[in-house]
N, C-alpha and C positions, 0 to 999 in steps of 0.2 A: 377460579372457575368451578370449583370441587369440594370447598370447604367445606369440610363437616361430613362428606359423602362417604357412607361406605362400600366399600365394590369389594365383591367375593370375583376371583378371579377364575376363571377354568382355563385349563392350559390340556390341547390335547394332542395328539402323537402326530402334527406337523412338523417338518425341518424349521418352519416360522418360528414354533418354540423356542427357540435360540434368542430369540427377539424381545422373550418375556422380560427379562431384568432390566431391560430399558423404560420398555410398556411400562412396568412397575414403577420403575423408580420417575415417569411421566406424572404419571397418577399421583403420585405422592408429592411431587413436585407443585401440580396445581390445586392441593391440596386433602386428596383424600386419603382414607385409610383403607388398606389392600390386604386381604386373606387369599392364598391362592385353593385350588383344588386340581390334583392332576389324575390324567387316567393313566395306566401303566406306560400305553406305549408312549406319552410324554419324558414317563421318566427314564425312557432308553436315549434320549434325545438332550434333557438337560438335566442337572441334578437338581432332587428339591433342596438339596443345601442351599446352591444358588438363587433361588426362588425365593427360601426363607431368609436368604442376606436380603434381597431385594425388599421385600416385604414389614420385613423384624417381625414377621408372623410366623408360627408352626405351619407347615403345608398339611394339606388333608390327601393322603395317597390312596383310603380306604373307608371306608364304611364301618364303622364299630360301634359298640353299645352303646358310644354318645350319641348316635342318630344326630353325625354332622350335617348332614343335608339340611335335617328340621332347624337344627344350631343356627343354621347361617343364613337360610332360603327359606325360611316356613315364614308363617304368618304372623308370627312375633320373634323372626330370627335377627339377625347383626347387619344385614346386609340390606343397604337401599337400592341395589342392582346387582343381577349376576352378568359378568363381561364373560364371554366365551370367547378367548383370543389367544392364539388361532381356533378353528375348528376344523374340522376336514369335514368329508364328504359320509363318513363314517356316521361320527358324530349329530352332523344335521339331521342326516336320515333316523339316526336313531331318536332323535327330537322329537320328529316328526310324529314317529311314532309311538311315542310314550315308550321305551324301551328302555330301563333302569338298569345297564351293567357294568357301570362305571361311577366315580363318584361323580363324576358332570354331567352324565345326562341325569341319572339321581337327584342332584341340584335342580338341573332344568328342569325337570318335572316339577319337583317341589315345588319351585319361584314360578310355574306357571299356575300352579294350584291356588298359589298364596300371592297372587295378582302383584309380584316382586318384576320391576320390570327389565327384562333382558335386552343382553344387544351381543350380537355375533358378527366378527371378525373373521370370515373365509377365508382361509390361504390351500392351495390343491394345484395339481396340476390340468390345464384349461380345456381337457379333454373333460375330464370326470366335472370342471364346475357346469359342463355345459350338457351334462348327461342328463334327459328328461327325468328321470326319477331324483336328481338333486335339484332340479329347475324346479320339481312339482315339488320334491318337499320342502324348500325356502320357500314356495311361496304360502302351501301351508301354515307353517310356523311364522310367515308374515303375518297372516288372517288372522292370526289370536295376538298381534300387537306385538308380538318380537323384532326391534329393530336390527336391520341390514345394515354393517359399514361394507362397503362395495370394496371388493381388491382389487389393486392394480393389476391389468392383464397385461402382462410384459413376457417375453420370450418362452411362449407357452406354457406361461403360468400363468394361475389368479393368485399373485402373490400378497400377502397382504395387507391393509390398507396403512398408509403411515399412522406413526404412534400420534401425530398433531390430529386427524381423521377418528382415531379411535377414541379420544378424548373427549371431542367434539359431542361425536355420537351419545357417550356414555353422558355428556352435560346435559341436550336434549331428553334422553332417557328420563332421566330426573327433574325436569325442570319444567314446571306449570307450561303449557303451548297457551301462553294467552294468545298470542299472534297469528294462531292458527287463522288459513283463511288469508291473510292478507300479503299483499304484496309489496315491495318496498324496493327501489331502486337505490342503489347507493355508487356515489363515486368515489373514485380514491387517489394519491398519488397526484403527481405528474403529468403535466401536457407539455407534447416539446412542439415546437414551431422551425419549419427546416428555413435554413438560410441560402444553403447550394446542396449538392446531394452528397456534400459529406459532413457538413457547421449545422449546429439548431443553436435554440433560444429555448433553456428549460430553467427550472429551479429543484431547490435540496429537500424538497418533500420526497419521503419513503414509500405512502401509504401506509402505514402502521394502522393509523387511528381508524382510516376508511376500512381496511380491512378486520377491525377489531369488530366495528360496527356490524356489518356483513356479517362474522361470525354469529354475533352477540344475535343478532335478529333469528338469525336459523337457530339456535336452539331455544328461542323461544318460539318457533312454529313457522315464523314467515316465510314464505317464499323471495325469495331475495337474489335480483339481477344485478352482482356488481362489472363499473364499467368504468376499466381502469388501464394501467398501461403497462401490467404486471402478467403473470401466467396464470393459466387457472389454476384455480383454487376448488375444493374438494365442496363446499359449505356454499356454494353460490352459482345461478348460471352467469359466467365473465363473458360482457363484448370486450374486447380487447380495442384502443385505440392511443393514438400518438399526439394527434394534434386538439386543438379547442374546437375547431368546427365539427373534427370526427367526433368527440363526447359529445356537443350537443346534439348532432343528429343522432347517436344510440340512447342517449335519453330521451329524445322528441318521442324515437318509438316505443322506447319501454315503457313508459310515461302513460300511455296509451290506456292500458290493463293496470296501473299500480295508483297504493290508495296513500303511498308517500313517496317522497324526493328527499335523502341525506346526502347534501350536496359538498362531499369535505374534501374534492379534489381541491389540491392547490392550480386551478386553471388558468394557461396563461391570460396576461390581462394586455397584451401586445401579439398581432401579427404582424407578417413580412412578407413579399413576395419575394418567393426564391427565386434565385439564378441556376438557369436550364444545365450551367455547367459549373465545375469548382471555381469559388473566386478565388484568383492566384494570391500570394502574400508578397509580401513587404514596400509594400504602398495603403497609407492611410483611405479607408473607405467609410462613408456613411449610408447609415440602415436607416431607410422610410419606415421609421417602424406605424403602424396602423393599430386604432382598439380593437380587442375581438370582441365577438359578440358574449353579454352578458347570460351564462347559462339559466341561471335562478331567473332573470328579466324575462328572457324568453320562454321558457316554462310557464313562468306563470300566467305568461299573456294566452297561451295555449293552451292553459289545464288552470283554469279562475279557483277551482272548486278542490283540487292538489293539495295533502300537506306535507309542505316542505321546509325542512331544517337547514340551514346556513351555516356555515365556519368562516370566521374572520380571523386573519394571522394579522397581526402589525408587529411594529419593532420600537414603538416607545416605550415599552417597559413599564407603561402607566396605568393601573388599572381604570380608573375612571375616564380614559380615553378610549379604551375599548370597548368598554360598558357602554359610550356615548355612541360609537359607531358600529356599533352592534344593534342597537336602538335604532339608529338611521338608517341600517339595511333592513331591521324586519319590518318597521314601518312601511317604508317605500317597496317593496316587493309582497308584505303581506305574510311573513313567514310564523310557525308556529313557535319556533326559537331560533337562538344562534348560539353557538360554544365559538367563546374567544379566545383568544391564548397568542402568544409572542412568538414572535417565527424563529425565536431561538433554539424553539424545542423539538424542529424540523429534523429528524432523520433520526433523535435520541428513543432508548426503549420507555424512558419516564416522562410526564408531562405535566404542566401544570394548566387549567382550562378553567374559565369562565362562562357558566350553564345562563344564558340571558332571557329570561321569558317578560311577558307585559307584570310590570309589577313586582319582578322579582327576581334576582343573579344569588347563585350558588356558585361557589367555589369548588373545584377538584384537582385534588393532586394526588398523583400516584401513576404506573401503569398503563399505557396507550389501551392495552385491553381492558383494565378497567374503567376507563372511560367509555369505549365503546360499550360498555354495560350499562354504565349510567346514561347513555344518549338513549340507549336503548329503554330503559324503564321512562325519560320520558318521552320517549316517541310512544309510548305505549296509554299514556294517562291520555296522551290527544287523541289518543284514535279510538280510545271508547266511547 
């Protein structure tokens, strides 16, 4: 998600500081490279040893003749974004206001000089995040394009946002918004179908890839409703639902306002009418089971003019069978593509998929989230 990125890190005299060498070792993880920068009262809170384990960079804990700020944050410095995580209230304010008496706001200044773009990480206690003069100066330092990762407000805190949230963010940051503007419905995961009110009818899909998708879209600009059977998620507005009819009807409506459908729920393709009470055991029973209605079918018949992506799982292990019924779903529903792939790879972190458009299938293996990156760049070539 990060390769090749450099991120100058600010770390400032929040208890979140504690959190930095994870943050780091995130970062580095999805592949960027990490310089930190701290202000003193960070470094009452963690050591820069541990910073610089975290990093394998020197920390910057002052200002000296190298004129690190320019080194890292100027206009032909190291750094493709400054992260400010945590920041306090301290800090913002002093953003706000061009105040340079630390090395990070110093940085900040500089990277807003030198059009480097930032993104800040809030953690404070939820009295002072909601004090008008920190509310007026975020949104200041919003106006000139410094992106917000929102904190979790938990037990009167705005504690700060998880390290998967500040990732996210920091990709965005860097990362072309061709998407900007557009809307994109995605589903994901699982549909269960109840049988009594305590038995369903589900399958071993994750959502991984659905949600891979969803992320992949928001850092390229979309706006993106996913609608799935998981909890929210930081990178998407989630309808939450259970069964196949509830998703279709939260797509019917998203659907409404949005200029695609990535439809990579595994939806059931059977309902049942349930019993009002537990069916008792140990007597053989038969389930009516009934088709549900086709989501992509009905979609389309509702929105002619929609572009929408398809996922096909099977289990012959046969490429050219997939590829064939990959071709006879987007035919008959009129779909921009389909990603095929073998429902072997249901719930695993790796995958193997087949990209199917008119004329032409691409191969991918790797990463559920790299996939969701490649659905993404081509959901992107159709929508220009």
């Amino acid at each position: 998600m990060l390769e090749g990125v450099n991120v100058a890190l600010g770390v400032t005299g929040s208890i979140a500081a504690v959190k930095v060498v994870e943050l780091a070792h995130e970062l580095r993880r999805q592949g960027a490279s990490v310089r930190a920068v701290m202000t003193d009262a960070a470094t009452g809170i963690i050591h820069p040893w541990a910073v610089e384990f975290a990093t394998e960079n020197d920390v910057v804990t002052e200002i000296t003749g190298r004129v690190e700020h320019v080194e890292l944050c100027g206009r032909d410095g190291w750094a493709d974004v400054f992260l400010v995580a945590p920041t306090t209230a301290n800090t913002v304010g002093k953003m706000a206001a061009a105040i340079d008496d630390s090395p990070v706001t110093t940085c900040a200044t500089t990277a807003l000089g030198a059009d480097v773009p930032i993104v800040v990480a809030p953690a404070m206690h939820e009295p002072m995040y909601d004090h008008p003069g920190v509310l007026e100066a975020i949104e200041r330092v919003e106006s000139w394009g410094v992106e917000f990762v929102d904190p979790r407000i938990e037990e009167g805190k705005a504690k700060i946002a998880t390290e998967d949230a500040i990732v996210t963010g920091v990709a965005k940051a860097v990362t072309e918004q061709t998407l900007a503007g557009k809307s994109v419905v995605v589903t994901s995961g699982s549909t269960t179908e109840s049988i009594d009110p305590i038995r369903t009818l589900s399958n071993r899909a994750s959502g991984r890839t659905g949600r891979a998708v969803a992320r992949a879209l928001t850092i390229r600009g979309a706006d993106v409703t996913l609608v799935h059977d998981g909890d929210d998620v930081h990178y998407a507005d989630v309808k939450q639902v259970e069964s196949a009819a509830e998703m279709l009807a939260a797509v019917e409506d998203a659907a409404e306002d949005a200029d695609a459908l990535v439809s990579a729920a595994a939806i059931s393709d059977f309902t049942v009418e349930a019993a009002d009470q537990k069916i008792r055991s140990g007597e053989a029973i038969t389930l009516d089971l009934q088709p549900a209605p086709k989501l992509i079918d009905t979609v389309r018949e509702s929105h002619p003019d929609l572009t929408i992506v398809g996922f096909k799982a099977e289990t012959s292990g046969d490429d050219d069978a997939m590829v064939a019924e990959a071709r006879r779903i987007m035919d008959r529903v009129g779909l921009a593509f389909v990603v095929a792939n073998d429902a072997s790879v249901m719930g695993d972190e790796e995958t193997r998929a087949l990209i199917v458009r008119d004329g032409d299938t691409s191969e991918f293996v790797g990463s559920k989230a790299g996939l969701g990156a490649r659905v993404t760049a081509a959901l992107e070539t159709t929508l220009d």
